[in-house]
C-alpha positions as CSV (number, residue, x, y, z in Angstrom):
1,X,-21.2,0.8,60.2
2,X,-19.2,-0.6,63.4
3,X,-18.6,2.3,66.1
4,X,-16.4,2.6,69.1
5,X,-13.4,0.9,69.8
6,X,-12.4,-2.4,68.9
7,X,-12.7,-4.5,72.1
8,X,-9.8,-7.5,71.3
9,X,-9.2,-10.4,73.9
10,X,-4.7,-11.6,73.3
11,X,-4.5,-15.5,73.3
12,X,-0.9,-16.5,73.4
13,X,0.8,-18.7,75.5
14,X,4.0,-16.0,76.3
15,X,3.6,-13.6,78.4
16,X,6.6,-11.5,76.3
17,X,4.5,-11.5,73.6
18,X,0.8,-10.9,75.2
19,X,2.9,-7.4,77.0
20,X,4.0,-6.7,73.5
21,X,1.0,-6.7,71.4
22,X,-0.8,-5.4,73.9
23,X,1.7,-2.2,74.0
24,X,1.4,-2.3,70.4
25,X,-2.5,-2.3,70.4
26,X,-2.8,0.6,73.1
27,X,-0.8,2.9,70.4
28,X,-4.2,3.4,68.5
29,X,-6.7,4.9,69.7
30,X,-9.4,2.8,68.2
31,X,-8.2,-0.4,69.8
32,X,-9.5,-1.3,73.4
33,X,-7.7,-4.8,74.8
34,X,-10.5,-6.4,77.3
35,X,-8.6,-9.5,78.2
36,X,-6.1,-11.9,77.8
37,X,-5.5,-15.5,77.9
38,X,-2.3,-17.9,78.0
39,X,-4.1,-20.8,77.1
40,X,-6.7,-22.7,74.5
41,X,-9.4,-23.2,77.3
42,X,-9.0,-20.1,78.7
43,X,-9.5,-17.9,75.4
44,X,-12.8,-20.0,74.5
45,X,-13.8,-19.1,78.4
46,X,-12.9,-15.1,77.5
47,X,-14.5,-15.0,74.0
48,X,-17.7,-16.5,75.1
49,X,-18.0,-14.9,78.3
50,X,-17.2,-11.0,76.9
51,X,-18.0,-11.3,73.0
52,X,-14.7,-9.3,71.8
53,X,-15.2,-7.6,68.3
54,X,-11.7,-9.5,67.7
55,X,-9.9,-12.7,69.0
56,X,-6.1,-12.4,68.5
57,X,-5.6,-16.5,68.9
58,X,-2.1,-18.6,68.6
59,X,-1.8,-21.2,66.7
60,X,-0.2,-23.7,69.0
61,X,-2.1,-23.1,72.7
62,X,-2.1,-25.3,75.5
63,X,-4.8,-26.6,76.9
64,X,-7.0,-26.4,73.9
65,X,-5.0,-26.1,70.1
66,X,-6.2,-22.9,68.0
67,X,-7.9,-24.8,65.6
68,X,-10.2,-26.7,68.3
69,X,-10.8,-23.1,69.8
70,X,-12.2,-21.8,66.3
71,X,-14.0,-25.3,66.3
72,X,-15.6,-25.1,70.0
73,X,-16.5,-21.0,68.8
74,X,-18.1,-22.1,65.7
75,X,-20.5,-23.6,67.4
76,X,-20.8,-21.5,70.4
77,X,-19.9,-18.3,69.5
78,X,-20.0,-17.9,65.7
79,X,-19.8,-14.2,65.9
80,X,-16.7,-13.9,67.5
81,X,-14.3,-12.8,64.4
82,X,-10.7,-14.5,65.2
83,X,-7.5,-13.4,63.2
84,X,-4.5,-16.6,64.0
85,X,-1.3,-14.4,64.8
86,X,0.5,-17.8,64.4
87,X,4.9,-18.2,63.4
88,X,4.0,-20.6,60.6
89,X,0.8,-22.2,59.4
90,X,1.1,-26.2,58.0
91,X,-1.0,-26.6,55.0
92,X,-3.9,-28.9,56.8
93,X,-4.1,-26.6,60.0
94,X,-4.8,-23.2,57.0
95,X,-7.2,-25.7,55.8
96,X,-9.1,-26.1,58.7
97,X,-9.2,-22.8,60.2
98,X,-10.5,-21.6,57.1
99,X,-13.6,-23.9,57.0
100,X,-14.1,-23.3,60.8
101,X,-14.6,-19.2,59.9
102,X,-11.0,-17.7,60.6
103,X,-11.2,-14.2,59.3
104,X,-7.7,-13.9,59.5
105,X,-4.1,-15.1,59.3
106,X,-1.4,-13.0,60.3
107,X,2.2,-14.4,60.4
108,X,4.5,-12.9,63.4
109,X,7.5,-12.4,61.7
110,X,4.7,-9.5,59.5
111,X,5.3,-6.0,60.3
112,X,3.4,-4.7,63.4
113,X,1.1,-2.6,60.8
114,X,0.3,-5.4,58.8
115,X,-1.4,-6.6,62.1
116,X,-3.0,-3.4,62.2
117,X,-4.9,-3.1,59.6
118,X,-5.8,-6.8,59.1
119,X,-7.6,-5.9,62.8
120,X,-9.6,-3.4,61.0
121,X,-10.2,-5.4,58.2
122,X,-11.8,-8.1,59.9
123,X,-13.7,-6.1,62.2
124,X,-15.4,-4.6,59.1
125,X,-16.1,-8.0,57.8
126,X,-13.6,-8.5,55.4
127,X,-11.1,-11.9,55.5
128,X,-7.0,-10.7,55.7
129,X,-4.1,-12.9,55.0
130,X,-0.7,-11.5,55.1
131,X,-2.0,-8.2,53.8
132,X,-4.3,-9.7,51.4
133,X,-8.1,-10.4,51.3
134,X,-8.7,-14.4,51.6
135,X,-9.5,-14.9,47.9
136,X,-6.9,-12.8,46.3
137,X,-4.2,-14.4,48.5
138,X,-5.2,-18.2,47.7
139,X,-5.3,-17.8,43.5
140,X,-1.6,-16.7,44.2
141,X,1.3,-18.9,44.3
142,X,1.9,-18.6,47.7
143,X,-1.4,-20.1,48.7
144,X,-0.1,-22.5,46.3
145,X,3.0,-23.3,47.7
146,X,1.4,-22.9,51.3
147,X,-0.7,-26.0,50.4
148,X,2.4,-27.6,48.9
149,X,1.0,-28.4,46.1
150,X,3.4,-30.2,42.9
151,X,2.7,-28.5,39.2
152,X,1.7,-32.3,38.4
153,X,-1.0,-32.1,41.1
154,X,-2.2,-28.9,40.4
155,X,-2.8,-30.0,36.6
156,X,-5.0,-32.6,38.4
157,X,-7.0,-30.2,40.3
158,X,-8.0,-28.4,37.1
159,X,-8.6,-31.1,35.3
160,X,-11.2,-32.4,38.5
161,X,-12.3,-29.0,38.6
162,X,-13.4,-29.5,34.9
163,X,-15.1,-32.6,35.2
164,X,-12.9,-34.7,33.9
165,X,-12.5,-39.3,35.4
166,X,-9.6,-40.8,36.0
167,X,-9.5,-42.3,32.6
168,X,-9.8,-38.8,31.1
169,X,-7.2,-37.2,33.4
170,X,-4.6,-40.1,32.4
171,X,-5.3,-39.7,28.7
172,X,-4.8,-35.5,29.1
173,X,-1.9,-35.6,31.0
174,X,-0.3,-39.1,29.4
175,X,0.1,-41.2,33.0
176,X,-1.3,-44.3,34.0
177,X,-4.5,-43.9,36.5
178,X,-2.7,-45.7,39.2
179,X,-0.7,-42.9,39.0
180,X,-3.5,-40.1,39.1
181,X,-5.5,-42.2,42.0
182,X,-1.7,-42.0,43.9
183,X,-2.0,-38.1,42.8
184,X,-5.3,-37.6,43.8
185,X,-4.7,-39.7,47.2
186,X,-1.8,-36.8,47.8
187,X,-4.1,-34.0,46.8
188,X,-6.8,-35.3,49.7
189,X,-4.3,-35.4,52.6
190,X,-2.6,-31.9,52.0
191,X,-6.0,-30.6,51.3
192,X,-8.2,-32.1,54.0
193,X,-11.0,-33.4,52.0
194,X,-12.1,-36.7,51.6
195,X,-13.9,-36.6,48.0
196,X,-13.8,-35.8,44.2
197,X,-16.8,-33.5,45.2
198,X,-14.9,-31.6,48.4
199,X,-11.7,-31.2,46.4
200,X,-13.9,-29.8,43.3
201,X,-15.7,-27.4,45.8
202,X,-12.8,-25.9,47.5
203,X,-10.9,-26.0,44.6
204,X,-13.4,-23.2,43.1
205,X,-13.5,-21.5,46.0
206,X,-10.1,-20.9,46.7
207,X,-9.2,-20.4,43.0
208,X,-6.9,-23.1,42.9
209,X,-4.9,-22.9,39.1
210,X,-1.8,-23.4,37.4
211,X,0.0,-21.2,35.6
């Protein structure tokens, strides 16, 4: 069981907004800030050189993007939990930060205890997204329409998921299979995979369904 305070590093380009959540954070007493950053290069820099239990990282950074920050911590500081305190978040980018080991995703417009405990959360291990854990929130159809995927691609993904071929899927679902390979070719670039295999793979993992 984690003891102490939760030492968090701030990565956001405005200072407005790093004074803010920083007043915000030094409301509860289990919350310790160690440092702040206004910049991509400068938060990988922090994280690595002080290990926080939490990284509070913006999406859109100079210097560095969030999502090559979580890429360059992967690999050099993989225990470095980061929650993305981001204004929106495009389908590919939630893609990526999720296979790159985000253990959060908190929008800003969210209520400043929604932040809170989705802090906690991940410092005990657990994945939070907009007040949810990571697998409830992406069988839901916002994850759904996050990933902006069509009912007609969606019937597609379940049918992949269930082993079906082209041929089969075009039979099921009564279209030609130029028309699922244009489907599937969709699916890929929303999704960021590059295979029947990968989109079969995250597909189960993320709970992808249609009601």
């Amino acid at each position: 069981m984690n003891t102490g305070p939760i030492r968090i590093i701030i990565a956001d380009d405005h200072a407005i907004l790093r004074d803010g959540l920083r007043r915000l954070l030094a409301t509860e007493h289990d919350f310790r800030v160690i440092a702040e950053a206004s910049d991509g290069r400068e938060a990988l820099a922090r994280s690595i050189e002080l290990g926080p239990d939490v990284l509070l990282l913006d999406l859109a950074m100079p210097q560095l993007s969030g999502i090559e920050v979580l890429r360059e911590l992967a690999r050099r500081a993989p225990a470095v939990r980061t929650v993305l305190l981001t204004a929106a978040i495009p389908p590919l980018a939630f893609t990526a930060a999720v296979e790159l080991g985000v253990r959060g995703i908190v929008l800003k417009a969210s209520p400043p205890d929604m932040l809170l405990q989705g802090i906690r959360a991940v410092r005990e291990g657990q994945f939070w997204v907009a007040g949810e854990s990571l697998a409830s929130w992406a069988r839901n159809s916002r994850f759904r329409q996050s990933a902006g995927l069509t009912s007609r691609e969606l019937d597609i993904v379940s049918a992949i998921k269930a082993g079906n071929s082209n041929r089969e899927i075009a039979a099921k679902l009564r279209i030609s299979e130029e028309t699922v390979k244009r489907h599937l070719s969709n699916i890929y670039g929303k999704l960021g995979v590059s295979s029947r295999l990968e989109l079969a793979v995250l597909a189960d993992r993320e709970g992808f369904y249609n009601q």
